[in-house]
C-alpha positions in Angstrom: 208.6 33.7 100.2 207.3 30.6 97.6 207.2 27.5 98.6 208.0 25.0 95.6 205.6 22.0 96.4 205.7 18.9 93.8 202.4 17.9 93.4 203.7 14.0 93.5 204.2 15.0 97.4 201.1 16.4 98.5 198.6 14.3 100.1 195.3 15.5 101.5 194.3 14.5 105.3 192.4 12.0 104.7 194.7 10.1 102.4 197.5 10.8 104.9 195.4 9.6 107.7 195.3 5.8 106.1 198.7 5.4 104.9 200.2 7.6 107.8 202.7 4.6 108.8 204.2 4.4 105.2 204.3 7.9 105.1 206.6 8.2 108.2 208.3 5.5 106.6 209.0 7.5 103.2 210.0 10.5 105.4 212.6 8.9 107.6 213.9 7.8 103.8 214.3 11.8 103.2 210.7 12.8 101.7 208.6 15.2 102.7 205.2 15.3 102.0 202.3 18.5 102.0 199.1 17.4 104.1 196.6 19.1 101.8 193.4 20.3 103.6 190.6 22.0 101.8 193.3 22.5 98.5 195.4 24.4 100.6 198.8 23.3 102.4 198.2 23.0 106.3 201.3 20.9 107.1 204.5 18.7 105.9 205.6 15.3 107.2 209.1 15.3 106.6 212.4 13.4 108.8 213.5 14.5 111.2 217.2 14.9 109.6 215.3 18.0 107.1 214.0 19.2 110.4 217.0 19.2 112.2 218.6 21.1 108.9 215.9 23.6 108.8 216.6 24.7 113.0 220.5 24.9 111.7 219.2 27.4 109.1 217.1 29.2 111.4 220.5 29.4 113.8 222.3 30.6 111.1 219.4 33.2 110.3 219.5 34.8 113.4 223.6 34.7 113.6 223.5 36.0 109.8 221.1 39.3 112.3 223.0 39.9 114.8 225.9 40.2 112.4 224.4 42.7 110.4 223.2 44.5 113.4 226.7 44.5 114.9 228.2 45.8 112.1 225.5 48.6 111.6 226.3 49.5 115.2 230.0 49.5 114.5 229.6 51.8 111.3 227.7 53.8 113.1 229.3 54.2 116.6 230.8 57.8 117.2 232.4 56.4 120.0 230.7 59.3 122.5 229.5 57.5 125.8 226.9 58.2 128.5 226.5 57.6 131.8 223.0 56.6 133.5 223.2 59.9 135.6 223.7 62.2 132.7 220.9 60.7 130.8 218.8 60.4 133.8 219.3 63.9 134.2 218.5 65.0 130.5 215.4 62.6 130.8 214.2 64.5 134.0 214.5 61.0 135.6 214.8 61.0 139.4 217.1 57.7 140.0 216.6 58.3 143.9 213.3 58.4 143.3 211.4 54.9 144.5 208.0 55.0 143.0 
């Protein structure tokens, strides 16, 4: 997956360490900045409204999953059931057994 980053919003960890106040500040305003250590992107500071959307889209992810699988499952489904005994049985599965 790519991350678009606009280089106006990175900031390395050193720089973010001295303005970290303002950049709260900016971030409560609905920016989000890329902490920048050794040239490479180790973290964002961004509001907590963003953060709140990206949980939403995780939600939604995992709904969007279980969806798919449901409906996989549904295609799928020959509508044949088992019961624990009978595949016990075919398994060579002793369900008296208590070891």
């Amino acid at each position: 997956m790519a991350v678009h980053i606009n280089v106006d919003d990175m900031i390395s960890v050193t720089d973010a360490g001295k303005s970290f106040s303002g950049l709260v500040a900016e971030a409560m305003d609905g920016r989000t900045y890329v902490v920048v250590k050794h040239n490479k992107p180790a973290a964002v500071i961004t509001g907590m409204d963003q953060l709140d959307r990206l949980n939403r889209i995780e939600d939604i992810e995992q709904d969007l999953r279980l969806w798919a699988l449901a409906i996989v499952r549904a295609a799928t489904d020959s509508g044949e059931r088992y019961s624990l005994d009978d595949v016990a049985r075919e398994l060579g599965v002793d369900l008296e057994d208590e070891d």
